[in-house]
C-alpha positions as CSV (number, residue, x, y, z in Angstrom):
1,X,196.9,-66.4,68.7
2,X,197.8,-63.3,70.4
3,X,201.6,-63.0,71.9
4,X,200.2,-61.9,75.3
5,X,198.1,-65.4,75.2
6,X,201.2,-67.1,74.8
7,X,202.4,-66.0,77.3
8,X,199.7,-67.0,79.9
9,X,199.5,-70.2,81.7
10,X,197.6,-72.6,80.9
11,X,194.2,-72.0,82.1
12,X,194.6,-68.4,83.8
13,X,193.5,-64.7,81.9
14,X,195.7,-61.5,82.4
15,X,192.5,-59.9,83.6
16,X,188.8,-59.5,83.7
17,X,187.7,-56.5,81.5
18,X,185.6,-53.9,83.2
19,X,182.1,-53.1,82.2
20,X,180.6,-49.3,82.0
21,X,177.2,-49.2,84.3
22,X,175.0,-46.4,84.6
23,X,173.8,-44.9,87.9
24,X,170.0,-45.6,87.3
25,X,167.9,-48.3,85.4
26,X,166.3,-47.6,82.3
27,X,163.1,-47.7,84.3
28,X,164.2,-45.0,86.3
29,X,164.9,-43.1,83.3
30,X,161.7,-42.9,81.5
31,X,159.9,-42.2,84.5
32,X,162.3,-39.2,85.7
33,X,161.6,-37.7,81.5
34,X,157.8,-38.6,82.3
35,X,158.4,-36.4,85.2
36,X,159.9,-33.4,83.7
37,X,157.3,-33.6,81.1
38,X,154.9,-33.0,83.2
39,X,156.1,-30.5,85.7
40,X,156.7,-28.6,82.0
41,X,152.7,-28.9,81.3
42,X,152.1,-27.6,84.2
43,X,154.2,-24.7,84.1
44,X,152.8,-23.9,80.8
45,X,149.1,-24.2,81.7
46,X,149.6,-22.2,85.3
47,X,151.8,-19.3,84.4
48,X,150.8,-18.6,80.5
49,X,148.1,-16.0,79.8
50,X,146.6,-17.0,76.9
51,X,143.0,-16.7,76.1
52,X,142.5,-18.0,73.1
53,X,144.5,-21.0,73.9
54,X,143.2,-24.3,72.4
55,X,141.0,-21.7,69.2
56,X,142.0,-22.5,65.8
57,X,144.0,-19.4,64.4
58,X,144.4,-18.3,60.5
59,X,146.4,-15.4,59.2
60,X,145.8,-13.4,56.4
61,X,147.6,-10.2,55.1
62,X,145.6,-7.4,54.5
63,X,147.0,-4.6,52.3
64,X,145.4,-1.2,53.4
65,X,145.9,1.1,50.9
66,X,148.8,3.9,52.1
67,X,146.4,6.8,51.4
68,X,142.6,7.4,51.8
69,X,142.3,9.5,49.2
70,X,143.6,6.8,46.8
71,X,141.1,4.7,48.2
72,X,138.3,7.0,47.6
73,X,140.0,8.0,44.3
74,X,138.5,5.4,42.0
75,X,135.4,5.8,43.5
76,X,135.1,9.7,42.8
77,X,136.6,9.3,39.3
78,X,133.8,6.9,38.5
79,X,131.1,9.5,39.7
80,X,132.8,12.1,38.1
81,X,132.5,10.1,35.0
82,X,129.0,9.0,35.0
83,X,127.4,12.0,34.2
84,X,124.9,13.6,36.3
85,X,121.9,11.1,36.1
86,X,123.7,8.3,37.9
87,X,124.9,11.0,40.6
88,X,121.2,11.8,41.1
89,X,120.2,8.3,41.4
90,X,123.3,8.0,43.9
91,X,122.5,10.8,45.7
92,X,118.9,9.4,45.8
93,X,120.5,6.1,47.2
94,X,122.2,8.1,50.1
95,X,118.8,9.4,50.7
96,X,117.3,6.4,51.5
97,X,119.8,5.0,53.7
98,X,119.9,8.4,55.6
99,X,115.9,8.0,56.5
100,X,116.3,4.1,57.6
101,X,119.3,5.5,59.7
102,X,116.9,8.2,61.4
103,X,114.3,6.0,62.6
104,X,116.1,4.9,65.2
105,X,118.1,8.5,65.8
106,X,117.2,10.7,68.1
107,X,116.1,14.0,67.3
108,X,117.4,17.6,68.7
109,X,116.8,17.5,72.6
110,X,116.1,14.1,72.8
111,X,118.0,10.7,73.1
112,X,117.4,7.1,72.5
113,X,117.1,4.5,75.6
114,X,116.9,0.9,75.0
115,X,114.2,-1.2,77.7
116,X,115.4,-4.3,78.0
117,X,112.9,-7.1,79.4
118,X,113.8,-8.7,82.6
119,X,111.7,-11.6,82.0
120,X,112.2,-12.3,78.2
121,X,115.5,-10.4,77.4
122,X,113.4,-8.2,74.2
123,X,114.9,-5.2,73.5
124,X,113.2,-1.8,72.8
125,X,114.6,1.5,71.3
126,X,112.7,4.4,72.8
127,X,113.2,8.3,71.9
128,X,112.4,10.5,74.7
129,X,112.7,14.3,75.5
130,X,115.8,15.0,77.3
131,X,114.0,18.6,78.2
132,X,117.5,19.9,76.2
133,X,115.3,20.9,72.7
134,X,114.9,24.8,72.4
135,X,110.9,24.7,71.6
136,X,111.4,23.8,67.6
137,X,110.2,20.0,68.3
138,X,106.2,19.8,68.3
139,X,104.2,20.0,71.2
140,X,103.8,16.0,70.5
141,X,105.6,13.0,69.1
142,X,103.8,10.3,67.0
143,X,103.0,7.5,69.7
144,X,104.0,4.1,69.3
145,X,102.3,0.9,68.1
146,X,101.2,0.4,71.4
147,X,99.4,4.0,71.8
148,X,102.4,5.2,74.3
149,X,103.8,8.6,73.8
150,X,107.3,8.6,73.9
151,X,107.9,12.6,74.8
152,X,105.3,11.6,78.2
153,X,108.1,8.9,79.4
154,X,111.8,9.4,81.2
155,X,114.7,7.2,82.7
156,X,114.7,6.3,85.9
157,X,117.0,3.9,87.6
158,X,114.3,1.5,87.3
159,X,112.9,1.9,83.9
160,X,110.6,4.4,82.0
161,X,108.3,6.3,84.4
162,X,105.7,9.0,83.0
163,X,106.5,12.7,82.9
164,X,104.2,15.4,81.9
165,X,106.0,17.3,78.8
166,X,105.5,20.1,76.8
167,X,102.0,20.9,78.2
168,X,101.1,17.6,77.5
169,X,100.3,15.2,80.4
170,X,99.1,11.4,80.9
171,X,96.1,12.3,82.2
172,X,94.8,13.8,79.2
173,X,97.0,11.8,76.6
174,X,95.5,8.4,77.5
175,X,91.7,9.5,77.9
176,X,89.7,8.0,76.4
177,X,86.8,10.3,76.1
178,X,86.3,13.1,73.4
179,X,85.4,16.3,74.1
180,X,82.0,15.4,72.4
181,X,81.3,12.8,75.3
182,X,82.3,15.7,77.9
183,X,80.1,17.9,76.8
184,X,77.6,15.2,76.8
185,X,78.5,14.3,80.2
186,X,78.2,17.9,81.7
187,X,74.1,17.7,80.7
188,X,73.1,14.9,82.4
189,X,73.6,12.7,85.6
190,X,76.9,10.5,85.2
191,X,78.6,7.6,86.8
192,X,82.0,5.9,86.5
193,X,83.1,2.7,87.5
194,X,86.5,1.2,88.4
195,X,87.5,-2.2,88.6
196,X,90.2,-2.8,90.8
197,X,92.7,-5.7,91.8
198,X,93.9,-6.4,88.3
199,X,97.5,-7.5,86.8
200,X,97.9,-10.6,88.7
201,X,95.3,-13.4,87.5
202,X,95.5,-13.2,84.2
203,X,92.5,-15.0,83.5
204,X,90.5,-12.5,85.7
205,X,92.1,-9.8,83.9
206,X,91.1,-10.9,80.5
207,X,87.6,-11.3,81.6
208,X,87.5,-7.6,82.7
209,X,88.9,-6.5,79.6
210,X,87.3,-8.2,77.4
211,X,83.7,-7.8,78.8
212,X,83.6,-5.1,80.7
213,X,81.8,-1.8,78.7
214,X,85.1,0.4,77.4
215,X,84.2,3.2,79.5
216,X,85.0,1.1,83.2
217,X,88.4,2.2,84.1
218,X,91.1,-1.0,85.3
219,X,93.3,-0.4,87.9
220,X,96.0,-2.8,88.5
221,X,98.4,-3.8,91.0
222,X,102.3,-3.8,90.0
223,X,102.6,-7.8,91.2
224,X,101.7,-8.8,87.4
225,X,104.5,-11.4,85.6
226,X,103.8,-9.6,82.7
227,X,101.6,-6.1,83.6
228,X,102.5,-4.3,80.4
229,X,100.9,-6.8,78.0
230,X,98.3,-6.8,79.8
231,X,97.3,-3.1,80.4
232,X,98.4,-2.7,76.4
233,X,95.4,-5.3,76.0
234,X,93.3,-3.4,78.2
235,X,94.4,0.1,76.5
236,X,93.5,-1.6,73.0
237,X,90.3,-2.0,74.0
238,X,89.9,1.3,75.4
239,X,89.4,0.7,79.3
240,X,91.5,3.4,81.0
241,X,94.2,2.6,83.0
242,X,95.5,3.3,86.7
243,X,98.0,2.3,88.5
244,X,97.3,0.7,92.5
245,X,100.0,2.2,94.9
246,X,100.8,-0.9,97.8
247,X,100.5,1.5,100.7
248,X,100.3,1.4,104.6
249,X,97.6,-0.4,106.5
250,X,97.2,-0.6,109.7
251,X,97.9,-3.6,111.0
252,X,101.0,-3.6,108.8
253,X,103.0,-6.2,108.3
254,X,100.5,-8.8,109.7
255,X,98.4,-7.6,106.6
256,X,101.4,-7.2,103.8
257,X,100.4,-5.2,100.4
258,X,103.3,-6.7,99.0
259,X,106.9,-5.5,98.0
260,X,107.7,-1.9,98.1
261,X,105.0,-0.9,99.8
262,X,104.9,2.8,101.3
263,X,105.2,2.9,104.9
264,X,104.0,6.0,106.6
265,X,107.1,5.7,108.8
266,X,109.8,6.1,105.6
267,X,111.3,9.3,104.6
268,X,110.1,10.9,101.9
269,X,112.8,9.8,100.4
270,X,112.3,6.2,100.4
271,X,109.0,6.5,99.5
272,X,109.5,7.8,96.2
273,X,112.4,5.5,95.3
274,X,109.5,3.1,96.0
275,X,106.7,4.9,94.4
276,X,109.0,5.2,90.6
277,X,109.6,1.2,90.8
278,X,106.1,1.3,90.9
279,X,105.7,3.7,87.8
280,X,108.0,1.8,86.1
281,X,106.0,-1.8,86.3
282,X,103.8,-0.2,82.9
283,X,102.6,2.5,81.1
284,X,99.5,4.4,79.4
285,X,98.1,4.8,83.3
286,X,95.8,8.0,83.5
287,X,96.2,8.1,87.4
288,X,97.4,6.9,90.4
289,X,95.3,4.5,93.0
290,X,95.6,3.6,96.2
291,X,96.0,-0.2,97.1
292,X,94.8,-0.6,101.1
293,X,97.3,1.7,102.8
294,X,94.7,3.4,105.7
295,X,97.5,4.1,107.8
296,X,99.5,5.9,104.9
297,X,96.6,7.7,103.2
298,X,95.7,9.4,106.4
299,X,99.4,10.2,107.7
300,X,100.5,13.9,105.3
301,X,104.0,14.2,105.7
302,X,103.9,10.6,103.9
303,X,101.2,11.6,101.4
304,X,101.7,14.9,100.5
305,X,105.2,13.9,98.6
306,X,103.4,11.1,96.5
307,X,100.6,13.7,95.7
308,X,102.7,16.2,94.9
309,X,104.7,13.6,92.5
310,X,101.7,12.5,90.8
311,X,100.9,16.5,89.8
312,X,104.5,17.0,88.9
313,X,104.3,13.8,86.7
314,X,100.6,14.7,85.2
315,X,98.6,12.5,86.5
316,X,95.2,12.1,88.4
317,X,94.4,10.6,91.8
318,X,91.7,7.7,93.0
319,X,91.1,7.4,96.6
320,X,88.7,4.6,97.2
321,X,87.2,5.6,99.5
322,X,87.6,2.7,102.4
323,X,89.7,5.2,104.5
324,X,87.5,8.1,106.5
325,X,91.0,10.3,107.2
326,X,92.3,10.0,103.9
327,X,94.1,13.6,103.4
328,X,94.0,12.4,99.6
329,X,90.8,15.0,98.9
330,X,92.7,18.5,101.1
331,X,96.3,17.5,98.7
332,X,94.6,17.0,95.7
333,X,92.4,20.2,95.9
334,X,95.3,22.1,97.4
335,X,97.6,21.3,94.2
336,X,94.6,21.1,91.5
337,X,95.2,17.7,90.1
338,X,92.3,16.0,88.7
339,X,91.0,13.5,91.3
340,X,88.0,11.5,92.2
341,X,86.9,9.7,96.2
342,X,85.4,6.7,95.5
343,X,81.2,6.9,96.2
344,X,81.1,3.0,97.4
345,X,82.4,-0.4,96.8
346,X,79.7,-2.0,94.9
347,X,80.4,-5.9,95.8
348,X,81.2,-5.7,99.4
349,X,78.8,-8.5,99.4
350,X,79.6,-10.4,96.8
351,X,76.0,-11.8,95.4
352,X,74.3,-11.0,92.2
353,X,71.6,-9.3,94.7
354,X,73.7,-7.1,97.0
355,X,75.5,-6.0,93.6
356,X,72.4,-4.7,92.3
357,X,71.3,-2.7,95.4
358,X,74.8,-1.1,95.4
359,X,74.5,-0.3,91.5
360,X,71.0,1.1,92.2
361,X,72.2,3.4,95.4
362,X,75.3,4.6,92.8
363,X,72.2,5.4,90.4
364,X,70.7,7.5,93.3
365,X,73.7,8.9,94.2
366,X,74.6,10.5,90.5
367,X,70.9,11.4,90.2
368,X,71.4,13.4,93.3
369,X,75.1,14.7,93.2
370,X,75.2,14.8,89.4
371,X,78.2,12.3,89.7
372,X,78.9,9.4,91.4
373,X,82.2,7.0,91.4
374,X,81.7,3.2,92.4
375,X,84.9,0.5,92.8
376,X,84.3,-3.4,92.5
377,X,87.0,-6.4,92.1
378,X,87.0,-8.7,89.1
379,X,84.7,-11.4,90.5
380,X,82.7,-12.9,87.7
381,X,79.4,-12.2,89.2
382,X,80.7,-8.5,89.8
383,X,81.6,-8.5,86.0
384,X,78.2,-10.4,84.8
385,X,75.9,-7.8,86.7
386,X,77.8,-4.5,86.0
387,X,77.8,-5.5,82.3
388,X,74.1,-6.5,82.6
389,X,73.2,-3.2,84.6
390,X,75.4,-0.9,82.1
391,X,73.2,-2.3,79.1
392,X,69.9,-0.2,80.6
393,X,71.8,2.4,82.2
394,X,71.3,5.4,79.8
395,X,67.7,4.9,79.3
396,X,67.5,5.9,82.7
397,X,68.6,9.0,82.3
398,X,72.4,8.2,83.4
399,X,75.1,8.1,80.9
400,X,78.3,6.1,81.9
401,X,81.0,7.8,81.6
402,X,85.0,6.9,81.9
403,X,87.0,8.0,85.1
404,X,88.9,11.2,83.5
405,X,85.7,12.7,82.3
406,X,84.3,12.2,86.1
407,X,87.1,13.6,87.7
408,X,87.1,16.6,85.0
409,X,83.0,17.0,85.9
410,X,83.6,16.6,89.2
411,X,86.7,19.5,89.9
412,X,84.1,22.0,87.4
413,X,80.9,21.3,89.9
């Protein structure tokens, strides 16, 4: 027993001993280290910039050698040593892979523009004349699969529109007559037809193109989901193409021709921001077309600019016919493009009856004039009897003929 106990009476202690207590519970304490924890996460996820946080990283060490030419060095020496039938059969090597290189390479004045589809995201690599070449490049360029030339096409803010190049121009590119058939043509009594309204029902569309005779001319409407494919079809099967300007009626906008359409109120300049969207929508066309537009076709400080653009770009003109003061015929003679005014629309009434007495007053009409131009939409029963009449046609001393060898007959009479 301690001394101090001794001491002590019986039954007292000297003194209680003290115990140490800290200021907050343990309780306290893991939350407040939850806490800082945290606010650290945070801080880290707010203020660092990294953005390939969270990817799985490897490193490797690459050893770059400290001069090219000892890189190359090895290389040479083991040309140099193989004698010169291996350095032929190198060089032939090099050849090879130069020429796969070059199909998609652009030659002297010209460059390569990729088209990119809106609608299906397919890309294309076209080459087309810059109008940089000094005269060495031929006067033509192989077309493409699809029959397109690409010298006849240039950029535009919308896509590929048609140019006339090199004294080559649309018009005469895409025809589809030989000079055989004109020469035919210029002997006896000829008529062209056009079938308009075409690009949007597909099914429609395939029934003009695939039964209509080759030499009726399509025009379609921009307003297709898919227009190219569809005037390639066409194209395939040797229709000629135009393309139907949406332009100014008169009762505009009750009666609406659709997006972009050219307003005879618009300066010039608008108009032909409008009129390349248009060009844009397809290609292989041999002329342009109006689409309605009354009010526009007979207003000239709004035509004259699109006629003058469709000479500048090589191509013809179709008026068709359904507006009296059209100022289409004065432009088109006054700046020589090829053009044609349509003669009559031949299913204004749209019965297997009226269709034939239209078809026979065309047939009057070319016996008289030498040349006669009729217009009809893609109704099945204006399909079924122009097909049926076209059978018998020649035998009647009338030859058929396609639109560009009218409009060539028709600016020579």
């Amino acid at each position: 027993m301690a001394a101090d106990e001794l001491s002590t009476p019986l039954g007292q202690k000297r003194g209680r001993l003290r115990r140490f207590r800290l200021p907050f519970t343990a309780t306290q304490a893991i939350a407040a280290v939850l806490g800082l924890f945290l606010l650290a996460f945070l801080g880290f996820a707010l203020f660092n910039n990294d953005p390939l946080g969270g990817e799985p990283m490897a490193q490797i060490t690459l050893k770059p050698p400290t001069d090219p030419k000892d890189a190359t060095a090895p290389a040479d020496k083991a040309q140099a040593d193989a004698g010169h039938g291996d350095k032929a059969q190198a060089d032939k090597g090099a050849k090879k892979t130069e020429q796969a290189d070059a199909k998609a390479a652009a030659g002297p004045g010209q460059k390569t523009i990729t088209i990119i589809d809106g609608s299906k995201g397919t890309r294309q690599d076209v080459v087309v004349s810059t109008g940089d070449d000094k005269g060495d490049a031929p006067a033509s360029s192989p077309a493409s699969p699809t029959g397109i030339n690409p010298r006849l096409l240039e950029q535009s803010r919308y896509g590929m529109i048609p140019i006339a190049a090199g004294g080559l121009k649309p018009f005469s590119a895409y025809a589809m007559a030989t000079e055989a058939d004109r020469a035919k043509a210029d002997k006896m009594p000829t008529v062209a037809i056009v079938v308009t309204g075409l690009g949007i029902g597909a099914a429609r569309t395939n029934d003009a193109v695939m039964k209509l005779p080759r030499e009726v001319a399509l025009a379609f409407t921009p307003y297709g989901s898919d227009p190219g494919k569809l005037v390639e079809e066409a194209r395939a099967k040797q229709h000629e193409v135009l393309l139907q300007l949406p332009m100014e009626p008169f009762d505009y906008p009750d009666n609406d021709p659709g997006p972009q359409t050219l307003l005879a109120s618009a300066a010039p300049e608008q108009n032909l921001d409008r009129l390349n969207w248009h060009l844009s929508r397809f290609q292989g066309y041999v002329g342009l077309s109006n689409f309605m537009g009354a009010r526009f076709v007979a207003t000239e400080p709004a035509m004259q600019p699109i006629i003058r653009e469709a000479a500048k770009r090589g191509l013809g003109y179709l008026d068709d016919g359904s507006a009296p003061r059209s100022v289409a015929p004065s432009l088109a003679k006054a700046l020589a493009i090829p053009f044609a005014r349509a003669d009559l629309t031949i299913d204004t009434v749209p019965t297997a009856a009226d269709i034939d007495k239209a078809l026979a007053r065309l047939e009057g009409l070319a016996k008289e004039r030498g040349n006669a131009v009729g217009i009809a939409s893609a109704l099945p029963v204006s399909i079924e009897r122009i097909v049926s009449w076209s059978k018998s046609l020649e035998s009647r001393g009338i030859l058929i003929v396609p639109l560009t060898t009218a409009m060539l007959k028709s600016k020579s009479t």
